[in-house]
N, C-alpha and C positions, 0 to 999 in steps of 0.2 A: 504493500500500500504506500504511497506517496506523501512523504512528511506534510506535502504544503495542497494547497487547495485554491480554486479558481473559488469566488463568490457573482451568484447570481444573485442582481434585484431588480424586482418591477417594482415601480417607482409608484404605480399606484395602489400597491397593495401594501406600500408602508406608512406609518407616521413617524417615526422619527427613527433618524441617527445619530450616535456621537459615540466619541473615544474614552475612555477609561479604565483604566487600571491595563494598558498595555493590551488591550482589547477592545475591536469595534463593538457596538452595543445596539441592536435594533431591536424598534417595536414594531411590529406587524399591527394593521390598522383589526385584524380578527385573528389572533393568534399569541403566545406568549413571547416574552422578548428571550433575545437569544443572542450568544456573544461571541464572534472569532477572535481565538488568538494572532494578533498582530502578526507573530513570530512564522506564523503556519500559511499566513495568507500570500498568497501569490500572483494573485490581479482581481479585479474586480471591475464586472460587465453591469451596467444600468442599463435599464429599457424603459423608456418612456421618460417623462417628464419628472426629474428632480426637485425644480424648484418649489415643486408642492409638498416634498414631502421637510417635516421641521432639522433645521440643521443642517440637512441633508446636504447638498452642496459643498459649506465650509466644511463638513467629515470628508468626504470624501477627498478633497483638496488636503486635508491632511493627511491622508492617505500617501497624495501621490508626494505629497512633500519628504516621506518615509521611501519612498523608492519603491513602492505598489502601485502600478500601473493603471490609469482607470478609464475604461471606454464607455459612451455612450453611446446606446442606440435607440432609433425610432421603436416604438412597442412592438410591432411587428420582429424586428430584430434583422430585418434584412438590408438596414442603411445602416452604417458607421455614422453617427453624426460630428463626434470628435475623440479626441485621448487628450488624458492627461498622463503629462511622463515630471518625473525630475527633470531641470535644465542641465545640470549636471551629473551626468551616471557616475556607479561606481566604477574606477579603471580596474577591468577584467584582463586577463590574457589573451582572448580573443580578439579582444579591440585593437590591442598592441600587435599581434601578429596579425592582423588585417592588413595596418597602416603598413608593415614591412613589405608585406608582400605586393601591396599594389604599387609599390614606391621599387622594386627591385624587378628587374625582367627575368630572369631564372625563377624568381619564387612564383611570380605570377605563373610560368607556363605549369608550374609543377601544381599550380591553383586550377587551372584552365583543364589539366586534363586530370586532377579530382572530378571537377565538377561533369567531363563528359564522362569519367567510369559513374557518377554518380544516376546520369540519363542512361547509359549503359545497363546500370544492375535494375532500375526500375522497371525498363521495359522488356528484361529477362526474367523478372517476375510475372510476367503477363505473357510468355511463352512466346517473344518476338526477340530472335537471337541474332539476326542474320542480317546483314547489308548492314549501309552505314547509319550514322545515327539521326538524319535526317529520313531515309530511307524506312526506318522501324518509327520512328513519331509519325509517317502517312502511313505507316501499316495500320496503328492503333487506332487511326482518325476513320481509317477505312471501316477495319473491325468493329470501331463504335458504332458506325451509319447503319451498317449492314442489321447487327444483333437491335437496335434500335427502332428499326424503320418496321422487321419485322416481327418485334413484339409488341408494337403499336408504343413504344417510351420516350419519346422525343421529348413530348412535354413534362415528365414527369424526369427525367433525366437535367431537361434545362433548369429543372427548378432546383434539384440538389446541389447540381455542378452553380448556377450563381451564389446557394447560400454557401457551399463549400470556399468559394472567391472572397465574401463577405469574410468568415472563418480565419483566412488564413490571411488577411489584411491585418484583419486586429490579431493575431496570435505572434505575427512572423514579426511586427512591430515591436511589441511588447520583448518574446525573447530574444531582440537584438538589443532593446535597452539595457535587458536584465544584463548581457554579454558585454557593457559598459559603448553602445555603438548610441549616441546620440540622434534624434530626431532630425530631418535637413543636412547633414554632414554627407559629401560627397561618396566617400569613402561606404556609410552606411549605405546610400543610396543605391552604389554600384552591387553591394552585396544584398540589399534586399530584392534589388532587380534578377537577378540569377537565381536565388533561391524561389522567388517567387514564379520563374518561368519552369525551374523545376519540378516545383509543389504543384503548379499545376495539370501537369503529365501525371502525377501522383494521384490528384483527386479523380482526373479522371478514370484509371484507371482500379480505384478504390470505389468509388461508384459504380462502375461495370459489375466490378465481382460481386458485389452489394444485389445487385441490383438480380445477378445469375441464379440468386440464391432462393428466389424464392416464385411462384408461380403468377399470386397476384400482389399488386402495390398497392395496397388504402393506406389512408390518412396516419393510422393509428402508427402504419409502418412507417413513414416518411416520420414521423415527430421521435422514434424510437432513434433512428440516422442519424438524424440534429446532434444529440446528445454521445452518440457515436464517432460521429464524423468529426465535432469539436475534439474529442481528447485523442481520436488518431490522428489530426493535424498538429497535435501537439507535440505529443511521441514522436513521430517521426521528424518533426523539427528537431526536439532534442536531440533526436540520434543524429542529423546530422551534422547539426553546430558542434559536437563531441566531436563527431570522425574530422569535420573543417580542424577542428583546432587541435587534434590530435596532427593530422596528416605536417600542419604547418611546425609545431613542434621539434615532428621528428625530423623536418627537413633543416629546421633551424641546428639540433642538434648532429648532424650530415655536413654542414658544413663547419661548424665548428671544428669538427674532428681530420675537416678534408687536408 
């Protein structure tokens, strides 16, 4: 089980929050109040309107001032409305071996072709082994049309594949902050661009098999995904900001020794 925890709230099913004793404190406007530990908490997604519920806004802003990350969304949950981050993260090792690498032409190509075995293993997971790596992302594109058009999923497909999009905007955000990569910073930008053309190949292909699994798709199933698909966009980020920063590491410590 996972030390730390994402918190969800709908904004209109609250009346108040605030901090104390090293713990957020919320009252539920029909239900008992309930308390996260600061220490455990690991972002915090709002939906809907804030400004109604008491305190609410200034908590949360102390939140973000604690370096817990906090997004808001429309109640629906399918717009980003905004984030709040720290302006200054904590410096990670990944931040720092980022900076090296985009700044040195060797490290970069040894970044470059992480990142295509990374498009590589993906879509060997999806049993597309052959040609080159442009050659197997129109095989998948194919493959999706095909299995798609003939089980009548197009539209229920579009819908997962956008809130997947949605998902991995605010997730891929947040743990590059956590990884000490600031908001607007070039550097951040060029790396959440690549991981995020990555992740995309990912969802959809995690939608597919999702989707292989089962005969019919109602509602009950799609709401079951959401909650699915949020913590495997997660996981799989982690895993592979770990192997990024492992890989850069050991190349760091390769030339040390050269």
């Amino acid at each position: 089980m996972n030390d730390y925890q994402s918190l969800v709230l709908q904004a209109n099913a609250l009346h108040r929050l605030w901090l104390q004793d090293n713990g957020l404190r919320i009252i539920p406007k029909f239900s008992s109040e309930r308390r996260v530990p600061l220490c455990r908490l690991l972002r915090v997604e709002c939906f809907g309107d804030i400004g109604s519920v008491k305190d609410g806004f200034c908590t949360l802003l102390k939140l973000a001032e604690q370096h817990i990350p906090v997004t808001f969304l429309d109640e629906s949950g399918k717009h980003v409305r905004a984030q709040m981050y720290h302006p200054c993260p904590q410096t990670k090792p990944l931040a720092l071996w980022i900076e090296h690498c985009f700044c040195e032409q060797a490290c970069h190509e040894e970044y470059s072709n992480w990142l295509n075995n990374q498009h590589y293993a993906l879509l060997a997971q999806l049993n597309i082994r052959h040609g080159s790596l442009q050659t197997r992302q129109q095989r998948l594109q194919q493959h999706l049309e095909l299995y798609l058009k003939h089980h009548q999923l197009d539209h229920t497909f579009t819908q997962l594949y956008q809130q997947g999009k949605g998902i991995l905007i605010l997730v891929l955000g947040e743990q590059l902050m956590a990884h000490g990569l600031a908001a607007g910073t070039s550097l951040r930008n060029r790396l959440f661009a690549d991981l995020e053309d990555l992740m995309l190949y990912w969802i959809q292909g995690d939608i597919l098999q999702w989707l292989q699994r089962f005969a019919n798709i109602n509602d009950a199933l799609k709401r079951d995904f959401y909650s699915h698909q949020h913590q495997a966009i997660s996981d799989k980020l982690c895993l592979v900001l770990s192997q990024l920063q492992e890989m850069l590491e050991q190349y760091a410590l390769e030339q040390l020794h050269a």
